[in-house]
C-alpha positions as CSV (number, residue, x, y, z in Angstrom):
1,X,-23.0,-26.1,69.3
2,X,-21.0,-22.7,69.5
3,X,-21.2,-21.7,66.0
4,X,-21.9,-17.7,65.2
5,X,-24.3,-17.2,62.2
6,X,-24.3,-13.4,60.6
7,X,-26.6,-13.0,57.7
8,X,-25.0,-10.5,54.9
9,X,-26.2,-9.4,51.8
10,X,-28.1,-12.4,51.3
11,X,-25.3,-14.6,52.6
12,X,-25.1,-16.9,55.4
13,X,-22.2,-17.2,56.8
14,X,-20.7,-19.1,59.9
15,X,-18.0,-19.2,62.4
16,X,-16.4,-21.4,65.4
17,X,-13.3,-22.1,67.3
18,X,-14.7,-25.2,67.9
19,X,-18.0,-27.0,67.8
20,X,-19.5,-28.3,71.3
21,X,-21.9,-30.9,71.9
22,X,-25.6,-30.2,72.2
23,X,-29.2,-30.9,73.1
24,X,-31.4,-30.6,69.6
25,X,-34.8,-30.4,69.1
26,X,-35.7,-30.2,65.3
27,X,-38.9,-28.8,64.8
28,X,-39.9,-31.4,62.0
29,X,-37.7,-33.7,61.0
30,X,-35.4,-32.8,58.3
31,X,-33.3,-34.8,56.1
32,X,-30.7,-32.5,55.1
33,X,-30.6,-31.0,59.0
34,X,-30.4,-34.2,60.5
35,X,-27.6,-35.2,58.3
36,X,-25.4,-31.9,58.6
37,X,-25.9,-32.0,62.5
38,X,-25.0,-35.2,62.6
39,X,-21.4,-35.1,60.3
40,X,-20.7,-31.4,62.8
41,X,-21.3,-33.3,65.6
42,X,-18.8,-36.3,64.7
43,X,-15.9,-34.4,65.7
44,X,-17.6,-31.8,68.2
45,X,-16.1,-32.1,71.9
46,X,-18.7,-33.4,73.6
47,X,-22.2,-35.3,72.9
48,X,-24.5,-34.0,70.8
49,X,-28.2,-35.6,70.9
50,X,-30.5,-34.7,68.0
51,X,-34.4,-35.4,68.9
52,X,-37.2,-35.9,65.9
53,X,-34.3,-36.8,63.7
54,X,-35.2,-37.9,60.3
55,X,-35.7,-41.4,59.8
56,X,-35.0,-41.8,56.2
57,X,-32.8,-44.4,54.8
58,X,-30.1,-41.8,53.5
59,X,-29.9,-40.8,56.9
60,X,-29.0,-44.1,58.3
61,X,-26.9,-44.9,55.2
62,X,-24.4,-41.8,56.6
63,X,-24.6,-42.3,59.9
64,X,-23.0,-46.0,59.4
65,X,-20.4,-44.4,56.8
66,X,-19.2,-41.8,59.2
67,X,-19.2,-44.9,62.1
68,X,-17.3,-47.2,59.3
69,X,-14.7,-43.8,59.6
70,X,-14.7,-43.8,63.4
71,X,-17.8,-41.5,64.3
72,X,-19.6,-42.8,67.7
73,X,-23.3,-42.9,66.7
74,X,-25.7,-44.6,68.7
75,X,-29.6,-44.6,67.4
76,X,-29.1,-44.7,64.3
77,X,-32.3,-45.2,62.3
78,X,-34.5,-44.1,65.2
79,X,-35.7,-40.3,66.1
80,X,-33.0,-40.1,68.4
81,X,-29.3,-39.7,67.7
82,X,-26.4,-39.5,70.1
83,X,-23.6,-38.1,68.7
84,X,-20.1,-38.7,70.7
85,X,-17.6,-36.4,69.4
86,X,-14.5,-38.1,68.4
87,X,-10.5,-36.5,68.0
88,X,-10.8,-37.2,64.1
89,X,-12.3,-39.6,61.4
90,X,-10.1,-42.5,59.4
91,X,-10.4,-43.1,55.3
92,X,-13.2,-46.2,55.2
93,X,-14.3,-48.0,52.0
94,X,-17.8,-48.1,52.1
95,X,-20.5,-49.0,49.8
96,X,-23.4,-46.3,49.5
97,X,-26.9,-47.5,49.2
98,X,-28.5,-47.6,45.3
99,X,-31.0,-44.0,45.0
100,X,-34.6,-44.9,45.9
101,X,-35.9,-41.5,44.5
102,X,-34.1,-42.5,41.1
103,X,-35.7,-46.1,41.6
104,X,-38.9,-44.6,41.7
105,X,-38.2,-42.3,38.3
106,X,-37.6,-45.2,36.6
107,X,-40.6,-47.0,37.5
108,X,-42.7,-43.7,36.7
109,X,-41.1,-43.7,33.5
110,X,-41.5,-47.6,32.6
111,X,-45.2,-47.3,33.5
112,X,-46.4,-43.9,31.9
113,X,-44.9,-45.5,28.4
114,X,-46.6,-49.0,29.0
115,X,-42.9,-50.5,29.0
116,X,-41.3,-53.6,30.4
117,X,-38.3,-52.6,32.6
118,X,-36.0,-54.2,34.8
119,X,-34.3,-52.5,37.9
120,X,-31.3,-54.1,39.5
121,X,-30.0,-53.3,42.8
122,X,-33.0,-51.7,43.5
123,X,-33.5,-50.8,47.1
124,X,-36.8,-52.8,47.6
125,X,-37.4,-52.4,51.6
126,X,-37.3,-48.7,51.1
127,X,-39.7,-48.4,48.4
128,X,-42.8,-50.0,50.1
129,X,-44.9,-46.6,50.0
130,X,-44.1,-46.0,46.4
131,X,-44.6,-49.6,44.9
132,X,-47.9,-49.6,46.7
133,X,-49.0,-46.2,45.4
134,X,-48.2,-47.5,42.0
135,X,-49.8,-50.7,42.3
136,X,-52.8,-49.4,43.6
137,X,-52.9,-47.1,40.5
138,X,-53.0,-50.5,38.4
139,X,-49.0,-50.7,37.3
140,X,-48.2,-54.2,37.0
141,X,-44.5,-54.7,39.4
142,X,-43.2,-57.9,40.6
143,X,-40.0,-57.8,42.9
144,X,-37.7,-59.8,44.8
145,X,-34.8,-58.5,47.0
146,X,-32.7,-56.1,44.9
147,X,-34.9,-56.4,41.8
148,X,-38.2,-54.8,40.9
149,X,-40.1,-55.3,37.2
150,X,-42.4,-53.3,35.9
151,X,-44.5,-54.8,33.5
152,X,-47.3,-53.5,30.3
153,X,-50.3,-54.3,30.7
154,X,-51.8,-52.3,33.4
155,X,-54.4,-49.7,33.2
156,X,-53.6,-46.9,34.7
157,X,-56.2,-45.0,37.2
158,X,-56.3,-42.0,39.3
159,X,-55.0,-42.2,43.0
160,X,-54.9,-39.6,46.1
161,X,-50.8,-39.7,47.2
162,X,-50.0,-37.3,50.4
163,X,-46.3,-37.0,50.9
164,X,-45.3,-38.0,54.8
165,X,-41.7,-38.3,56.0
166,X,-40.3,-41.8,55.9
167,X,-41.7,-44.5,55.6
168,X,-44.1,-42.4,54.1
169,X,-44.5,-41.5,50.7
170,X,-41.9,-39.6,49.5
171,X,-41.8,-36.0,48.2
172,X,-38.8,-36.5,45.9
173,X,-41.3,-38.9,43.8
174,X,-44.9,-36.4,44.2
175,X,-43.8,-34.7,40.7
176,X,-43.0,-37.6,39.2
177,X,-45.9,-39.6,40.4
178,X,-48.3,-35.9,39.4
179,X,-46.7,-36.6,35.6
180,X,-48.3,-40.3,35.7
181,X,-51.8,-39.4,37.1
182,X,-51.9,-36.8,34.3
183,X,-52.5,-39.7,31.9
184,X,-54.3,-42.2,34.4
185,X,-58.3,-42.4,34.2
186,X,-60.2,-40.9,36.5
187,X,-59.3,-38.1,39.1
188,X,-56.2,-37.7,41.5
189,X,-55.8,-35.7,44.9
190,X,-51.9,-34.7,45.3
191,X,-51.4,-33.3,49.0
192,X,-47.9,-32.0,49.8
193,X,-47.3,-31.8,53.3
194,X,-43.5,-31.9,53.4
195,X,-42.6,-28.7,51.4
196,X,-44.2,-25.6,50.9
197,X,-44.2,-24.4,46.9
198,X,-43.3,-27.9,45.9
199,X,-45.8,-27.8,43.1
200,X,-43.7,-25.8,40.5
201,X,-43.9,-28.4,37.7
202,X,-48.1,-28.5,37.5
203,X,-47.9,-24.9,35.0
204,X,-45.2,-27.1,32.7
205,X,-47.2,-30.0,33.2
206,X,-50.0,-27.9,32.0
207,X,-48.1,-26.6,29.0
208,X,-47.9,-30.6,27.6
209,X,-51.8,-30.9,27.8
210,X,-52.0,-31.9,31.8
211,X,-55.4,-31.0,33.4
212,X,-53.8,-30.0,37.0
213,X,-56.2,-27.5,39.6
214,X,-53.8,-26.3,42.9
215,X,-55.6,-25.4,45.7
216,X,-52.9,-24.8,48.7
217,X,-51.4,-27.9,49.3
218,X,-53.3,-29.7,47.3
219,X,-53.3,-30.9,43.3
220,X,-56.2,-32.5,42.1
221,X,-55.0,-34.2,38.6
222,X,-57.6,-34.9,36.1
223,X,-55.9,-37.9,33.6
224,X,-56.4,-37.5,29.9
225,X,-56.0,-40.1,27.0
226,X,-53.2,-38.0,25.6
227,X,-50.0,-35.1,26.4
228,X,-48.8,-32.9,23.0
229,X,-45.1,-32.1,23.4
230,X,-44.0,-29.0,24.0
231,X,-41.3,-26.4,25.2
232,X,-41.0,-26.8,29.4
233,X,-38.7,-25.2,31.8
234,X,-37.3,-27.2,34.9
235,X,-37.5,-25.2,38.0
236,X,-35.7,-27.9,40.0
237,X,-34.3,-31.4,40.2
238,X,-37.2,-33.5,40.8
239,X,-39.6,-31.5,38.5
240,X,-36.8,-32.0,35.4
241,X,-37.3,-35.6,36.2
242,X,-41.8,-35.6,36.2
243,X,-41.0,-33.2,32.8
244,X,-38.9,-36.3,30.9
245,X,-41.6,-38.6,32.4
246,X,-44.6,-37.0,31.2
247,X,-42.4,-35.9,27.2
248,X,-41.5,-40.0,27.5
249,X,-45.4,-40.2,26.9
250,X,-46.3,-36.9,25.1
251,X,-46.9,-36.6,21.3
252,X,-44.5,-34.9,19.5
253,X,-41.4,-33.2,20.1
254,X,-40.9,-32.5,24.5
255,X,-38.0,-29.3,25.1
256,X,-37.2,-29.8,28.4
257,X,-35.0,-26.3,29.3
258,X,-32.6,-25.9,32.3
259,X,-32.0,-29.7,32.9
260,X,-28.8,-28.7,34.5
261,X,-31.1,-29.7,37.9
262,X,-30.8,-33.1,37.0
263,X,-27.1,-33.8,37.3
264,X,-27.7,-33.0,41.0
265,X,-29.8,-36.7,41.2
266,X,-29.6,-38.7,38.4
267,X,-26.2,-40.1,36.6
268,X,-26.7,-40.5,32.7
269,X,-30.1,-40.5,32.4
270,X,-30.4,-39.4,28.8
271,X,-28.3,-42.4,28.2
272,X,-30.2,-45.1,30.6
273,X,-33.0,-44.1,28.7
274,X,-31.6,-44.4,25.7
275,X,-31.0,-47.8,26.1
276,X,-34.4,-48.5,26.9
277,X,-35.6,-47.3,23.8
278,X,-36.4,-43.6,24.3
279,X,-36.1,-40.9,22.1
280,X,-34.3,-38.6,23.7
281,X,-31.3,-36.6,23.4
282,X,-29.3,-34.1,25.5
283,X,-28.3,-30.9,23.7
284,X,-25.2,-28.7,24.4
285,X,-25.7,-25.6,27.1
């Protein structure tokens, strides 16, 4: 697309007169590449075609926002975006699709505590993989469009997850997911083919009692009756989130350290939570 990349002192940096279109082939298909190629290639001269483009729902949701603003898109929620460069883009009002990922915490955190909770506005056709995981792991849900309910009762019990790309099960929910098998009966296989070094959170996990073996890409989680609170550090967004999870259900007092992550995905969760009945609280930096 033109653009000239120097890496410095640990720095990337980046430079164009102006962006052309192109002809991409994305080795796997990335969220995040997909979705910077595609806003560069908005107001590139030319056409830009992106192939193996990621199919996930955020994706689509920001290709129709920048088309609401005057982009020329054409594929959109298929592996194969054409991109037609446009002069400029127009303000838009546009309503952005509810988080799936944060969905999905919820639901993780409803059914490691045995609780009764009540999503609204939940994006139901795009959490297919993770509602059956969790069924199949004996949580009680019932849902209808924009509304899932996660109800007590179930007994929980051990079940193999491997993360795929969309409409597979996502890797933004394998921590959170890890945190409930750590309490479900029985054994778990956890295979993480989407990101390498994604299983950060299993020593934490470890610290609150989890029985959690890694062997390359693979955790196998062995549930126990019971976690015991204790200090944790959060390495990263999604692991903060499997760390609340699994103190939701742990004995004792959970320290969750470095939960600046979590502002990066979730919007007042200590106080959502809160509300549900947890005891939690947020302390001062």
């Amino acid at each position: 697309m033109g653009v000239k990349i120097n890496l410095s002192q640990g720095y990337v940096e980046a430079s164009a007169r102006r962006l052309h279109g192109a002809e991409i082939h994305l080795e796997i298909p990335s969220v995040t590449g997909t979705e910077n190629l595609m806003m560069a290639a908005t107001l590139a001269k030319g056409t830009t075609v992106i192939k193996n483009a990621a199919m996930e729902p955020e994706v689509g949701d920001l290709a129709r926002f920048l088309t609401a603003m005057g982009a020329q898109i054409e594929g959109i929620d298929s592996e194969i975006l054409t991109i037609h460069g446009v002069p400029e883009l127009f303000p838009t009002s546009y309503a952005i699709m509810s988080d799936r990922i944060e969905a999905g915490t919820y639901m993780a955190a409803a059914a490691i505590t045995k609780g009764e909770v009540t999503l609204t506005n939940a994006p139901v056709p795009h959490l297919t993989a993770v509602m059956g995981k969790f069924t199949e792991a004996g949580v009680r849900l019932s849902a209808e469009p924009g509304r899932i309910t996660v109800h007590p009762g179930g007994s929980l019990h051990g079940v193999d997850v491997r993360t795929l790309p969309y409409p597979g099960f996502p890797t933004d929910m394998q921590a959170q997911f890890m945190a409930l098998m750590s309490v479900a009966r029985g054994a778990a296989v956890i295979t993480e083919t989407i990101f390498e070094n994604r299983f950060m959170h299993v020593s934490e996990l470890r610290r609150l009692g989890a029985d959690i073996t890694v062997s390359g890409n693979h955790a196998i989680v062995r549930g126990r009756r019971h976690l015991q609170g204790a200090p944790v550090m959060a390495t990263d967004l999604r692991a903060s989130a499997s760390l609340i999870v699994a103190g939701l259900a742990a004995a004792g007092t959970t320290e969750v350290h470095r939960v600046y992550h979590l502002d990066r995905g979730y919007a007042n969760l200590t106080q959502k939570l809160t509300k549900l009945g947890a005891r939690i609280k947020r302390m001062p930096a």
